[in-house]
N, C-alpha and C positions, 0 to 999 in steps of 0.2 A: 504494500500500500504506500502512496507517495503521500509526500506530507501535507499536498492540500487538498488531499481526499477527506472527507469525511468518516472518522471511523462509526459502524454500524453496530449499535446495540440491542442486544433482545435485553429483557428484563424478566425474570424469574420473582415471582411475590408482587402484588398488588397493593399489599395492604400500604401499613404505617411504612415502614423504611424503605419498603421498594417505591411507593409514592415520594420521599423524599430525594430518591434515588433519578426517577424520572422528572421530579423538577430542576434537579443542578444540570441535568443532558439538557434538557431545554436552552437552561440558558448557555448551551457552547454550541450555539448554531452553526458555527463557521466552522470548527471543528469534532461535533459529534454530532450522531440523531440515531433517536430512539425507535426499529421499525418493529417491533415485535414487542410484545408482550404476554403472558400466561399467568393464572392462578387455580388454585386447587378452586375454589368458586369462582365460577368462569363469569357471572355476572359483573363482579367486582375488575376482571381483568376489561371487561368488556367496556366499565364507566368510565376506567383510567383511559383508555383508550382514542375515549371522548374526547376528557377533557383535555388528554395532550396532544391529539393528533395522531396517534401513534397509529399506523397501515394497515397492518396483523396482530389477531389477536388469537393466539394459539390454545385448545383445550386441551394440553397437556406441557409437559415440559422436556418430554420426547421428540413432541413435533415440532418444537422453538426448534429447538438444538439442529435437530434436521434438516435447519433452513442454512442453504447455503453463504445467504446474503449475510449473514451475521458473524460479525467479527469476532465482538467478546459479549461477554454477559454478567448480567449483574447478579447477584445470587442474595436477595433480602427476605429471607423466609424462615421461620422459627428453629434455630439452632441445630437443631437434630438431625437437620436437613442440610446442612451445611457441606459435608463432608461427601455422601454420596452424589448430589448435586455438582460439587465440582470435580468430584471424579469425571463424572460421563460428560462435563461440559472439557473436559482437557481431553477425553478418546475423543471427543466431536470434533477436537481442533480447535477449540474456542479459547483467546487469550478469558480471566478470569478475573472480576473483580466479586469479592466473596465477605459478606460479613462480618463482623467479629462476632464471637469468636472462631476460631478459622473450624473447631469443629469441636464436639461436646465431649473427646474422648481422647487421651493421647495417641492410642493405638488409630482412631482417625485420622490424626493431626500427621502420623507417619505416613499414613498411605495417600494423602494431599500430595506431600511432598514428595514420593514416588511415582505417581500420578504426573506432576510438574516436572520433573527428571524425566520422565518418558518421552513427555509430549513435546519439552523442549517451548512452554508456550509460558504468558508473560502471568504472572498469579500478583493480588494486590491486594491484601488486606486494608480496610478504608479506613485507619485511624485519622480521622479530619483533624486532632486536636495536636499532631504535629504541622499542620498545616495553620493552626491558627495565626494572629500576628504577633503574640507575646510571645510564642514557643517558637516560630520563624528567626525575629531578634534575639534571643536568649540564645540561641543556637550558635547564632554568629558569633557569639561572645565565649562558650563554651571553653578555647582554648586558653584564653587566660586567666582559669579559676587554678592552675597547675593537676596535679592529678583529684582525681574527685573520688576521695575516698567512702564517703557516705551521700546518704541521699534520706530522704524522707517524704511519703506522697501518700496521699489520698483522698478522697472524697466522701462528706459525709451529710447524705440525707437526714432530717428529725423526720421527716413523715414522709414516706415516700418509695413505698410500695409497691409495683406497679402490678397491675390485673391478677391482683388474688385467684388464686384458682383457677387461674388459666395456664397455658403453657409455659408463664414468665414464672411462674413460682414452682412448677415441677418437672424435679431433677433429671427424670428421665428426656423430657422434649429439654431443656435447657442446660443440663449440665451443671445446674448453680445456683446462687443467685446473686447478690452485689458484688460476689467478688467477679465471675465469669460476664457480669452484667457493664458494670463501669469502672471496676477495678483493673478488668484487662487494658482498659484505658490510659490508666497514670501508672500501669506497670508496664506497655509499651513506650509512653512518653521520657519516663524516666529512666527508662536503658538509654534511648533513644538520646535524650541531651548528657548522659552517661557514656557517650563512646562506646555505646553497644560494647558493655564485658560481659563474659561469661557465663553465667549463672550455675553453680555447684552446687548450691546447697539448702534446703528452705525447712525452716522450723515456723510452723504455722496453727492458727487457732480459731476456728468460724463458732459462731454462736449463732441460736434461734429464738431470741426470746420475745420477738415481737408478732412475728408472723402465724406461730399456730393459734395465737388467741385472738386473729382478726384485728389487730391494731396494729398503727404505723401506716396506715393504708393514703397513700397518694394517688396523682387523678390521671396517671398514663393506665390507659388502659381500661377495660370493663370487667370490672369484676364477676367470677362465678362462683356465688357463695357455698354451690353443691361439689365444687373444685376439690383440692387440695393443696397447701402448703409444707413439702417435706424438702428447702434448701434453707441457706442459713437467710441473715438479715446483719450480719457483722462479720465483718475478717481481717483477721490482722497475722503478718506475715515478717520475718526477719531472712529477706534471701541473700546471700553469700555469692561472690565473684572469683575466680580461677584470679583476678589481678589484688586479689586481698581486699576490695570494697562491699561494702553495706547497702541494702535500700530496705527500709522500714516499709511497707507499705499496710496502709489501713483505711478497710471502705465500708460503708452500712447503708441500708436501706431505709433503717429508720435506727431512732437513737436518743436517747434524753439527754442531749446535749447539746449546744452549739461550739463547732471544733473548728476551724479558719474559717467562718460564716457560712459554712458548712457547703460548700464549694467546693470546687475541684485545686491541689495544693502539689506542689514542687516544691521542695527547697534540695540545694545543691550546696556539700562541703566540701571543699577542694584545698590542695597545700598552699596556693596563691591568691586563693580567695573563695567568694562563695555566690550563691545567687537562688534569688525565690522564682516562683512564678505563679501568679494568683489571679485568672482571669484574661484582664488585658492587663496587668502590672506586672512589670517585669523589672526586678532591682537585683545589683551586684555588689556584693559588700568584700570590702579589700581595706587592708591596713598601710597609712601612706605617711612616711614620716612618725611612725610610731603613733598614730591618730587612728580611728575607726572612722572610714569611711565609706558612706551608703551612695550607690548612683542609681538614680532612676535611668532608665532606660526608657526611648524614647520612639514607644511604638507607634507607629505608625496609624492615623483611623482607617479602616478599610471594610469597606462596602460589600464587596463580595462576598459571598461565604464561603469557607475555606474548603468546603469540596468542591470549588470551583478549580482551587487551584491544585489540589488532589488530585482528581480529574484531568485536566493539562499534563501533571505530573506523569500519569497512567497514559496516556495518550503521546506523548514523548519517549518515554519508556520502549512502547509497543514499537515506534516507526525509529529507532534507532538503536533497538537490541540490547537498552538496558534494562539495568534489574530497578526495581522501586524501592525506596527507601523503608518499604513497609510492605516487601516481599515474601515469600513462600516460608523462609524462615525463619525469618521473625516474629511470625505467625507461630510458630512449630515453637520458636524460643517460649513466647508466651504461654502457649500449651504444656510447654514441660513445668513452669513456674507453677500456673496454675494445678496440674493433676497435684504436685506437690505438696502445695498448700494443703490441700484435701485429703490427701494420704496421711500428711504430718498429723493435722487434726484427728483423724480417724485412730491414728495408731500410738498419739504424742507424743512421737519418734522426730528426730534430726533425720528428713531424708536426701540420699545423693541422688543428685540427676543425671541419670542415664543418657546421651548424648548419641546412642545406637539410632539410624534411621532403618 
């Protein structure tokens, strides 16, 4: 494909994120368009279709894949689906851009990555929140904090919950919950402005104490009160790096407490300095003349949404045979962090990360 071709996407999921998913194509007219679509309820594929314009609208997701005209495809459908989904979308040929989490099982997460070895095709996990403009700037600054020995991140919901009793809260469709939900977020982010090390080693601890008794309950989603609730609602994690670094990370769904305004949180300790990142603020704290001093950093305001530029990224990638910065695996990195976390928990063991694909 030449670079002022348009690349061609089908869409896999209809709903919430794949709806999000076919508004940022929209707006890269110049360089993407969305010709396909499918969902397990074909009315809803059918509305999306509407409203975006979109050509085809496929009753399966057999027959997306089957279309030739389709480049890559988006995979935004409830986690379980994740893995087999982009298996068959990489035998199809199909470059992949693929949800978080890349898949609900590590033994998944390997055969993704086998799957992408094979087909030799371009894979992209959608972390948008490196894309954002505080973690964009923060980035650039990364290399004078000297080595970054620790790290600290998470994110902390008081009420917020999202669709009780549906597939967001059981383990088998999702794998999880705050931690596999938005914690896989600030623990790609933070490898991520971390020089991507290693990961060895994770002693970990999930709790439930809000979710089985129907409180903490936030407004993504529709609740099914005849559901079930069997993943945590808190997780907290100390993972270990082959280069001898730290990352604390700690996420919840809900919580009696307010914890950085309970927001999504970065902080970086480094031998030459340090640096937070909280939203759009981003500051670097360095010692200058025996003085403590703090520098705001000077983000930029920007209008797009950063899977605008995620998107460009993926589409760059694709037409000049690079990897993405939030590739196959990195995905797979994440996957091994996470099963850990949950193993630790389970067994209240210090576990090592096996690194075998």
């Amino acid at each position: 494909m030449s670079q002022q071709e348009k690349m061609k996407f089908g869409i896999i999921g209809a709903g919430n994120i794949g709806t999000v998913h076919t508004k940022t194509l929209a707006k890269l007219q110049d360089k993407a368009e969305t010709v396909a679509i499918t969902d397990v309820y074909l009315p809803l594929a059918e509305e999306r279709a509407a409203e975006h314009k979109i050509g085809k609208v496929y009753r399966t997701s057999d027959e997306l894949l089957a279309d030739q005209d389709i480049q890559a495809v988006v995979i935004g459908v409830p986690n379980k689906y994740h893995a087999p989904l982009a298996i068959q979308a990489l035998e199809a040929g199909k470059h992949v851009i693929i949800e978080k989490p890349m898949a609900v099982s590590l033994e998944a997460a390997r055969d993704i990555v086998r799957a992408q070895r094979k087909a030799q095709k371009t894979v992209m996990v959608p972390h948008q929140m490196r894309f954002e403009a505080g973690a964009r700037m923060l980035k650039q600054h990364t290399d004078e904090l000297g080595h970054i020995y620790n790290a600290k991140a998470g994110w902390f919901r008081r009420k917020g919950i999202p669709g009780w009793g549906t597939w967001f809260t059981r383990k088998d469709d999702s794998g999880g919950g705050p931690l596999i939900d938005i914690g896989v977020h600030l623990l790609d982010l933070s490898l991520y402005l971390m020089g991507n090390p290693k990961p060895v080693s994770v002693s970990g601890s999930t709790y439930a104490e809000f979710g089985p008794h129907k409180r903490g309950i936030g407004n993504w989603g529709t609740p099914n009160w005849d559901g079930i609730f069997d993943v945590e609602d808190l997780a907290t994690a100390l993972i270990k790096m082959e280069d001898g670094s730290t990352l604390t990370l700690e996420v919840s769904w809900a919580v009696n407490n307010v914890i950085e305004n309970n927001g999504p949180f970065v902080h970086l300790m480094g031998s030459k300095g340090g640096a937070s990142l909280q939203g759009k603020k981003a500051m670097l704290y360095k010692e200058e003349s025996d003085k403590a001093v703090d520098i705001k950093l000077e983000v930029p305001e920007v209008k797009e949404d950063p899977r605008i530029f995620m998107y460009e990224h993926f589409i760059e990638c694709v037409n000049q045979g690079k990897e993405p910065i939030s590739n196959v695996m990195t995905g797979f990195t994440n996957n091994l962090v996470l099963d850990a976390i949950y193993r630790s928990s389970k067994t209240g063991n210090e576990i090592k990360i096996d690194w075998e694909i």
